[in-house]
C-alpha positions as CSV (number, residue, x, y, z in Angstrom):
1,X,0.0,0.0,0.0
2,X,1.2,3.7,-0.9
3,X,1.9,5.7,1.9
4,X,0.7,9.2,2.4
5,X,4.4,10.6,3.1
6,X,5.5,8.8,-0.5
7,X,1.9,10.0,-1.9
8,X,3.0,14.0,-0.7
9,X,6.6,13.4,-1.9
10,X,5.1,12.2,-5.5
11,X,3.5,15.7,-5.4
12,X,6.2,17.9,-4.4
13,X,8.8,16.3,-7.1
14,X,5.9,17.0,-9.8
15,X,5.5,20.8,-8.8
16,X,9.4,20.7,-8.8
17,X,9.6,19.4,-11.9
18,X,7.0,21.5,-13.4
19,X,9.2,24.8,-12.0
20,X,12.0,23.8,-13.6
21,X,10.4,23.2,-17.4
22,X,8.3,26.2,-17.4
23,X,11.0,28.8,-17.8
24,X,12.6,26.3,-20.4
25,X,9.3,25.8,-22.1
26,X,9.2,30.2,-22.2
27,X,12.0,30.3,-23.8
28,X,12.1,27.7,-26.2
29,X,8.9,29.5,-27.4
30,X,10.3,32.3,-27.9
31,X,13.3,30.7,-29.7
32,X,10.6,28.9,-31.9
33,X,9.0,32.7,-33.0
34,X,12.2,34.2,-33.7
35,X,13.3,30.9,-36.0
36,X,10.0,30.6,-37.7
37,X,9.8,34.3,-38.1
38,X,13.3,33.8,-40.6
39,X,12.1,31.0,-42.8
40,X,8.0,31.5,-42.8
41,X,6.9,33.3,-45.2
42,X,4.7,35.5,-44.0
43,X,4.1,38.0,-46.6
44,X,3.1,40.4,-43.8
45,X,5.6,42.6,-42.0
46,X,3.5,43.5,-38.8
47,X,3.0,40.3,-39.1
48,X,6.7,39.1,-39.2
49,X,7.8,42.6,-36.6
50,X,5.0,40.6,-34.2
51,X,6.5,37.2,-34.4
52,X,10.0,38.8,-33.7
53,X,9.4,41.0,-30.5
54,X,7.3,38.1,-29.0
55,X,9.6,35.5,-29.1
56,X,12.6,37.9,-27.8
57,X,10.0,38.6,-24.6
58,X,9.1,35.1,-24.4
59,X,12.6,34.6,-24.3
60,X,13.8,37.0,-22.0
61,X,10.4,36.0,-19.8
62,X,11.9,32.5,-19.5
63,X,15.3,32.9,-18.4
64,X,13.9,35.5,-15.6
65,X,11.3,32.9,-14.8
66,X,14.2,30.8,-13.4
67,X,15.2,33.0,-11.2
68,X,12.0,35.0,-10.0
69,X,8.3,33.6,-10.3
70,X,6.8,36.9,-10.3
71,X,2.9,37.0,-10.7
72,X,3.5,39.8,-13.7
73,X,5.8,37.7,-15.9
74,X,2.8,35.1,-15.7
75,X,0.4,37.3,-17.1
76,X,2.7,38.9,-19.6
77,X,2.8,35.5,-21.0
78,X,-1.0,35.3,-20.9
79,X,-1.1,38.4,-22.9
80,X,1.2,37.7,-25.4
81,X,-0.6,34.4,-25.9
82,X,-3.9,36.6,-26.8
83,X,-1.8,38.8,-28.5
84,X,-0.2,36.0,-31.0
85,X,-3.7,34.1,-31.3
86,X,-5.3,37.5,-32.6
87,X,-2.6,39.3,-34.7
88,X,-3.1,36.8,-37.7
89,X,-6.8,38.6,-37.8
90,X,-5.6,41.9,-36.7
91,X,-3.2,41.7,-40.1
92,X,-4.9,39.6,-41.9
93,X,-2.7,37.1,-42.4
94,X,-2.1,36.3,-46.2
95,X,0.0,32.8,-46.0
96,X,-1.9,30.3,-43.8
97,X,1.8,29.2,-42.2
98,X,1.4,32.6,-40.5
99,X,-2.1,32.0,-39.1
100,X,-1.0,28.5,-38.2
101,X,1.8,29.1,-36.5
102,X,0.6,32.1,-34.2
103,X,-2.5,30.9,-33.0
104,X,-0.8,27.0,-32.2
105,X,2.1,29.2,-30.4
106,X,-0.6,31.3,-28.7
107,X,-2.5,28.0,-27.4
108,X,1.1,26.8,-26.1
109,X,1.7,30.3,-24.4
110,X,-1.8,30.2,-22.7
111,X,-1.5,26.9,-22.0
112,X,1.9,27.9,-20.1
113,X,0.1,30.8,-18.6
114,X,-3.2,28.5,-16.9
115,X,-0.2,25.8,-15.9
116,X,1.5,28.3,-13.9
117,X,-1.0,28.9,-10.6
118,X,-0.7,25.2,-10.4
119,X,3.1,24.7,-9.8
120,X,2.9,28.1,-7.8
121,X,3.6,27.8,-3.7
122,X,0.3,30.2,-3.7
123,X,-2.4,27.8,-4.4
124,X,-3.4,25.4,-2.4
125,X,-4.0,22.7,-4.5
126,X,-4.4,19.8,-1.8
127,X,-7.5,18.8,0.7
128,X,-11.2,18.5,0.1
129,X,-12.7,19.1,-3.1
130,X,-16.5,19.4,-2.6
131,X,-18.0,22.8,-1.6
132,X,-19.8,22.9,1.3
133,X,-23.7,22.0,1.2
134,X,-23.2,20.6,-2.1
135,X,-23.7,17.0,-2.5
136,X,-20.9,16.3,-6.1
137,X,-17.7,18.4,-6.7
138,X,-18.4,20.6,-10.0
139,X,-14.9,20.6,-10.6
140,X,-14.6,17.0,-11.3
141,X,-13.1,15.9,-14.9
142,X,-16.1,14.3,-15.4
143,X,-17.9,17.2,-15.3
144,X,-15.7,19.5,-17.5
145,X,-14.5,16.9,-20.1
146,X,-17.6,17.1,-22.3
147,X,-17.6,21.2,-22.0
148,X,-14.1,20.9,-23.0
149,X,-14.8,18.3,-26.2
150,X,-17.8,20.1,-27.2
151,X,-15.7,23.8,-27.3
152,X,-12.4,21.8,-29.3
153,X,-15.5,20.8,-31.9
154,X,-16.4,24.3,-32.5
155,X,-12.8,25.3,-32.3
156,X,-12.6,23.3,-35.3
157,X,-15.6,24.1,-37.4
158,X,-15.0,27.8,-36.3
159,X,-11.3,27.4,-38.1
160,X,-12.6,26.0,-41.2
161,X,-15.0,29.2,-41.8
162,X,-11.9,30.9,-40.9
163,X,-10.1,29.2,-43.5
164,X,-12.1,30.7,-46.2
165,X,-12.8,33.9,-44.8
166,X,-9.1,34.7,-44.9
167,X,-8.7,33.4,-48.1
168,X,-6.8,30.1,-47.8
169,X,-9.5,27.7,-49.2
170,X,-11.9,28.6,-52.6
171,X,-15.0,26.6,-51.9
172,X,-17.4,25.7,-48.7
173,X,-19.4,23.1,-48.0
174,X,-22.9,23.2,-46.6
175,X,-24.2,20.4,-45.0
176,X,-27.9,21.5,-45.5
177,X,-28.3,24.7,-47.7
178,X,-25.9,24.6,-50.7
179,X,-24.3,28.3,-50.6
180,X,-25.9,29.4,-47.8
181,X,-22.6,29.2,-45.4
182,X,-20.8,31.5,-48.2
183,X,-23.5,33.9,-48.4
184,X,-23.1,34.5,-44.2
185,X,-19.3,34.8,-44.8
186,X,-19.1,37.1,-47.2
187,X,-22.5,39.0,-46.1
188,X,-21.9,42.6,-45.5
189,X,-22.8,41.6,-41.5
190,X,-19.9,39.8,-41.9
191,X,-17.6,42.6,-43.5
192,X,-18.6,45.3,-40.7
193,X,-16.5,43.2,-38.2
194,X,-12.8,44.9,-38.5
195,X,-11.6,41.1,-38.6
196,X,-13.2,37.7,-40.0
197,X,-16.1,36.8,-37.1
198,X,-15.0,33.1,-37.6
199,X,-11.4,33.6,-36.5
200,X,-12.7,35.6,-33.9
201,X,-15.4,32.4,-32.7
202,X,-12.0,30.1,-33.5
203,X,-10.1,32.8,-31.0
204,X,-13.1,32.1,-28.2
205,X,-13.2,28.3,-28.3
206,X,-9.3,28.5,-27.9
207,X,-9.3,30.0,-25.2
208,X,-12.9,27.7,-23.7
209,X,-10.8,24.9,-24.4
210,X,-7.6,25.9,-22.3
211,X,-9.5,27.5,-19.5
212,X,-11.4,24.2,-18.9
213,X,-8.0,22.7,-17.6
214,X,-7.0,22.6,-14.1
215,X,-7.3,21.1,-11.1
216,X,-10.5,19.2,-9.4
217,X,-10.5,21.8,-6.6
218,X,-10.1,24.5,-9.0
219,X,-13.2,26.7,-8.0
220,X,-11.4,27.4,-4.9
221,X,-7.8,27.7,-5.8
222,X,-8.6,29.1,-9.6
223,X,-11.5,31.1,-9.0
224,X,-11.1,33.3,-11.9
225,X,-10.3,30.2,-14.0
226,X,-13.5,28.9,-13.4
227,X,-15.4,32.8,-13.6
228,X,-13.7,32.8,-16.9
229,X,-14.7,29.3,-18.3
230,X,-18.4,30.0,-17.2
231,X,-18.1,33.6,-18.8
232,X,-16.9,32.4,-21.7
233,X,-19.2,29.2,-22.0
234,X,-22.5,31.0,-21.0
235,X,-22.5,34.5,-21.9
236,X,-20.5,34.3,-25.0
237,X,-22.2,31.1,-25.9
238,X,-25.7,32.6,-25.6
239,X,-24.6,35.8,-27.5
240,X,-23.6,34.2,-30.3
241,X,-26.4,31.6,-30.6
242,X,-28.9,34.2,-30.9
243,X,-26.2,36.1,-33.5
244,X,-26.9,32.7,-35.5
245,X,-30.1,32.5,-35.3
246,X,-31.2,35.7,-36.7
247,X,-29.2,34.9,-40.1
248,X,-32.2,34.6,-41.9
249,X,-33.1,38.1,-40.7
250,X,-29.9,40.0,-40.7
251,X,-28.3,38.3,-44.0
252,X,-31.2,36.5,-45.1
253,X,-29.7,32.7,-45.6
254,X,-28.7,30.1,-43.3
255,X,-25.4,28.9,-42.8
256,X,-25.1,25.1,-41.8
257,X,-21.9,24.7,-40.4
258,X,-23.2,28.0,-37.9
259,X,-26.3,25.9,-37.3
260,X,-24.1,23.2,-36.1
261,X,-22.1,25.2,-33.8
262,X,-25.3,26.5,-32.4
263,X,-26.5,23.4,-31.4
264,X,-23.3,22.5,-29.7
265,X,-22.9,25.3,-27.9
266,X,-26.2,24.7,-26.2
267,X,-25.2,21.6,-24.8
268,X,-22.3,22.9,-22.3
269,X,-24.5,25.9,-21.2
270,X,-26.5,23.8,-18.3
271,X,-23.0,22.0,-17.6
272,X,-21.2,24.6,-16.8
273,X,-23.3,27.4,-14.6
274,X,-22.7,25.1,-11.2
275,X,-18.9,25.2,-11.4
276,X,-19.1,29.1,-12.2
277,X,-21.8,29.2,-9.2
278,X,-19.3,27.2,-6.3
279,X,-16.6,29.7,-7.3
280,X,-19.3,32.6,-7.0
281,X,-20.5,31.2,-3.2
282,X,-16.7,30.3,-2.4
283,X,-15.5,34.2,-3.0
284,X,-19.0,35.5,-1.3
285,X,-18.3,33.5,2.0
286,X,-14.1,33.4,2.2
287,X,-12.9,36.3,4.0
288,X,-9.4,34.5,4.9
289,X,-7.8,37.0,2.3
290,X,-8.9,40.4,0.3
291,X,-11.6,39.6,-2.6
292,X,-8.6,40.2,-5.2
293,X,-6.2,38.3,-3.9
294,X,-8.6,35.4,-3.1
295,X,-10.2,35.6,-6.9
296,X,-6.8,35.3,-8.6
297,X,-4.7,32.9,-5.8
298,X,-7.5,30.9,-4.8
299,X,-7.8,29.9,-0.6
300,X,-8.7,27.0,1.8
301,X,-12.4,26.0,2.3
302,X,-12.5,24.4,6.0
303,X,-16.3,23.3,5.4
304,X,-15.5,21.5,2.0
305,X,-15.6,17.4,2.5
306,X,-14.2,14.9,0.5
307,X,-15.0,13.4,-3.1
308,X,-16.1,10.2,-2.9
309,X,-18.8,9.9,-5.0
310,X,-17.2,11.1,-8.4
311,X,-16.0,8.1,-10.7
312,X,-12.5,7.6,-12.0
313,X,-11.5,8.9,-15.1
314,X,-11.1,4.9,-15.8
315,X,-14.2,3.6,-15.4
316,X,-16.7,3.0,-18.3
317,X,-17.7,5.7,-20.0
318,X,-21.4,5.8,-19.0
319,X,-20.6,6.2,-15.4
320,X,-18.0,9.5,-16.5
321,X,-21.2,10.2,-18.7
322,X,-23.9,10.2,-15.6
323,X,-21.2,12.1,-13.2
324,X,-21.2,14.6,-16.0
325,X,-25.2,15.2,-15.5
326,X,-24.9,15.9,-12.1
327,X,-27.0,19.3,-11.1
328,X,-29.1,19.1,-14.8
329,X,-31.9,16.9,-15.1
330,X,-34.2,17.0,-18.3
331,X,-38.0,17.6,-16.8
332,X,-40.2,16.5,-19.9
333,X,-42.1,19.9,-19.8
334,X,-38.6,21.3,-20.4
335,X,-38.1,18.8,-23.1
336,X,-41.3,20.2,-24.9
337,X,-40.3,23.8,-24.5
338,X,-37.4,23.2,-26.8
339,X,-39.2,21.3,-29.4
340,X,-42.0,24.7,-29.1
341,X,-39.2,26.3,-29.5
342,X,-37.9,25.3,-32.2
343,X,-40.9,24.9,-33.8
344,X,-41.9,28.5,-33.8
345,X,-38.4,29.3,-35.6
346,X,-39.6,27.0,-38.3
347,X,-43.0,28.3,-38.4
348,X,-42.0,31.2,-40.8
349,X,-40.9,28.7,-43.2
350,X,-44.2,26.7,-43.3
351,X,-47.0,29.2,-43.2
352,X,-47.0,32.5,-45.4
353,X,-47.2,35.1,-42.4
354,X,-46.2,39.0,-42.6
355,X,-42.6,39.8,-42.0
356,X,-42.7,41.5,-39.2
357,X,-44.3,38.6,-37.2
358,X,-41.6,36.4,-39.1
359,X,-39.0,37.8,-37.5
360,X,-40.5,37.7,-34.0
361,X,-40.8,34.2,-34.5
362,X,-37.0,33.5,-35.1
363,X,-35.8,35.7,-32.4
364,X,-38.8,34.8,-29.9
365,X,-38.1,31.0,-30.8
366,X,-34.1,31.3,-30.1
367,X,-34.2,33.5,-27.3
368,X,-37.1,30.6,-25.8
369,X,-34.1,27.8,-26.8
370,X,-31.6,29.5,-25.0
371,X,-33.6,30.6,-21.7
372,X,-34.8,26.7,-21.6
373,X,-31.6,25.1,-21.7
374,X,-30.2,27.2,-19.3
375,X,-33.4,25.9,-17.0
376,X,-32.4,22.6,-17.5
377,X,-29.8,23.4,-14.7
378,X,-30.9,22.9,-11.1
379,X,-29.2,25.9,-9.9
380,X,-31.2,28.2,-12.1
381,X,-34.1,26.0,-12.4
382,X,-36.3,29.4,-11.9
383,X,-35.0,30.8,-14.9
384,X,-38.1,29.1,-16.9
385,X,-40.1,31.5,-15.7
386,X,-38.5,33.9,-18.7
387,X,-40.4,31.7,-20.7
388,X,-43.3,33.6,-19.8
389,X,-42.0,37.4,-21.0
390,X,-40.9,36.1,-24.2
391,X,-44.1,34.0,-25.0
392,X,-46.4,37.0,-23.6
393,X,-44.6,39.6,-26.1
394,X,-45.3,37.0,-28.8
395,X,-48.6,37.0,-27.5
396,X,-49.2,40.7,-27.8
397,X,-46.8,41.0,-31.1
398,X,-50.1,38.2,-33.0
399,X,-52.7,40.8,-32.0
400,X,-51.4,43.2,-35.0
401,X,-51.5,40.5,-37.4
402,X,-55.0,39.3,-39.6
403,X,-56.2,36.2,-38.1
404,X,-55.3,33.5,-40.0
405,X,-53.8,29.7,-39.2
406,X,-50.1,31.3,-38.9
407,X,-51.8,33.3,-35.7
408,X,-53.1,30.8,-34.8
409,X,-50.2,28.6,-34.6
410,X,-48.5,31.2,-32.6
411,X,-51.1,31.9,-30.0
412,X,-51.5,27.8,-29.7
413,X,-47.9,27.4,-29.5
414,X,-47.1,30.4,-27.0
415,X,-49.8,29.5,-24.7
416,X,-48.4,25.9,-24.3
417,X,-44.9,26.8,-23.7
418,X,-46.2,29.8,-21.3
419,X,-48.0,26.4,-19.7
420,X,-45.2,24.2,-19.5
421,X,-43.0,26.5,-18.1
422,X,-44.9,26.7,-14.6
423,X,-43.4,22.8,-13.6
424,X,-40.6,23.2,-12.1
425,X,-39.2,19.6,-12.1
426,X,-37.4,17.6,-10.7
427,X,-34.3,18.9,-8.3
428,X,-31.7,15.8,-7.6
429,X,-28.4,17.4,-6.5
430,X,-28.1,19.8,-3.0
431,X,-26.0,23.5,-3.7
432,X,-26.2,26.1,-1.0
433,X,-26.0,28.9,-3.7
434,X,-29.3,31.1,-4.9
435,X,-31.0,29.0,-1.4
């Protein structure tokens, strides 16, 4: 049997070792940028300028790393890795080696930048790891890997649009409406943005993907970790769903491959508000340091208990699968509201209705999407109730329209999801925040 002393000792060599490779891994970066810089053609000088006076910070960053960890070199590194994942949209970047090989050396420089809290002596990344009052640990793997897999998708398909927005590719493919994804791209919604929107969704799955990383007591060591995952997985996500979804209205096509994205950033919404809410509670209650200085180094929890409940990341996949449910449950009036939902963005398509009530239907219909799988949360199980304000403007919108079976499908349909919004469902999990 493993002793605890050899189990701590295991620890401490890891964090040593991890001290002594960061600086390394800084400056070999920054040797990397100033190489590549030489022998990539970039065809851009602020591109090439960029590359140059990056990778002599990086450099300098790294051999000053070895001697003094300060917190500022840290996030100098953070900000370069922003800066190196944006400047191939900032200058848009004519050779695709120069988009490639900033934004894969601005994922290694904000991966270097989340690594280092973790091999810091500041955060306490040892003890108990569920909050107190709650019954599962929302920092488990289990419950971030399928956020994290769902964003690297997106990532993905986001680069692909990307692709062809900066020129590097001729055609697209559509899955469902032949041009449609090209008319979105090169729509003059599309244009006003001062850099391809794609890259810039590519830019916010990168760093989704990266900030889902970390420890499995990470809302109280990493609180603005986790404040910045659930930032960038709720708000943003939200944001740009409803951005998607009026297409038809704002460029008047659908694009596919944005369809897809929508649909998959729906699914880590309700995943990822409890983690986001145990940081929330755990800055709200701590008062061992100053709120700063406990958001950004993290702090003890006394009243936390220990994980035993969560399943190993080597057991069968349907057990990681349930653990990852933990705090959402699928109520089947819930379930309905989606399909209402989605059935009043469709409506517009399938009977001949006046414009105007058209394009309350797609936005009405998203917004309803978006408010019901955020319900579908237990912590913000209340949030249904916003069900009612959309549906009862909808309501109100179908009194200025002739009567005809178009109204009438959208009274029908309003007053049933106003109706099955009232349930509340069923609540399996304990939290002590929003109580």
């Amino acid at each position: 049997m493993v002793s605890v002393q050899s189990v701590g000792n295991a620890k401490k060599t890891t964090k040593k070792t991890g001290e002594i490779l960061i600086p390394f891994a800084t400056a070999l970066l920054g040797c990397w940028l100033l190489a590549t810089s030489s022998f990539f053609r970039y065809q851009s000088d602020p591109l090439l300028y960029s590359d140059v006076a990056c990778g002599i910070i990086f450099l300098f960053i790294g051999l000053a790393l070895r001697r003094h960890k300060g917190l500022w070199k840290g996030w100098v590194i953070g900000l370069l890795g922003v800066w190196l994942s944006s400047a191939p949209l900032i200058f848009w970047a004519p050779n695709p080696a120069g988009y490639l090989n900033n934004t894969l050396c601005g994922v290694a420089a904000l991966a270097i930048f989340l690594y280092l809290p973790f091999v810091s002596h500041q955060t306490p990344n040892e003890g108990p790891s569920i909050p107190p009052g709650w019954s599962f640990n929302p920092s488990s793997w289990a419950q971030r890997i399928p956020i994290i897999f769902l964003a690297f998708i997106c990532w993905m398909i986001s680069r692909y649009l990307a692709a062809y927005q900066l020129g590097y590719i001729d055609t697209m493919w559509d899955p469902f409406f032949g041009s449609g994804t090209v008319n979105v791209l090169t729509s003059d919604v599309s244009k006003a943005f001062p850099v391809p929107d794609a890259g810039l969704g590519a830019f916010a799955y990168t760093l989704e993907t990266l900030s889902g990383f970390g420890n499995e007591r990470r809302w109280r060591t990493t609180p603005w970790l986790v404040i910045l995952f659930g930032l960038l997985t709720i708000p943003l996500s939200i944001a740009s769903i409803i951005l998607i979804m009026l297409q038809p209205i704002l460029v008047g096509s659908w694009c596919g491959l944005c369809l897809i994205n929508a649909f998959i950033m729906l699914l880590p919404i309700p995943l990822s508000i409890d983690e986001m809410t145990a940081s929330i509670q755990y800055l709200k209650h701590a008062k061992e340091k100053p709120f700063l200085k406990l958001l950004l180094e993290g702090g003890t929890c006394p009243k936390a208990t220990h994980d035993h409940r969560t399943p190993s990341l080597d057991r069968p996949t349907v057990d990681l699968l349930k653990a990852s449910m933990w705090g959402v449950t699928l109520p089947w009036n819930l379930c309905l509201c989606l399909l209402f939902g989605m059935w009043i963005m469709v409506s517009p398509a399938i009977f001949s209705m006046p414009q105007l009530l058209a394009d309350a239907d797609h936005v009405i219909g998203a917004l309803v999407i978006v408010v019901t799988m955020t319900s579908l949360s237990e912590i913000v199980r209340s949030w249904r109730y916003g069900n009612l304000l959309l549906t009862a403007f909808l309501l109100i919108s179908s009194l200025f329209a002739p009567i005809s079976f178009s109204t009438l499908n959208q009274v029908l349909t309003c007053l049933a999801i106003a109706a099955l919004s009232i349930r509340k469902g069923p609540i399996r999990e304990t939290t002590t925040f929003f109580k």
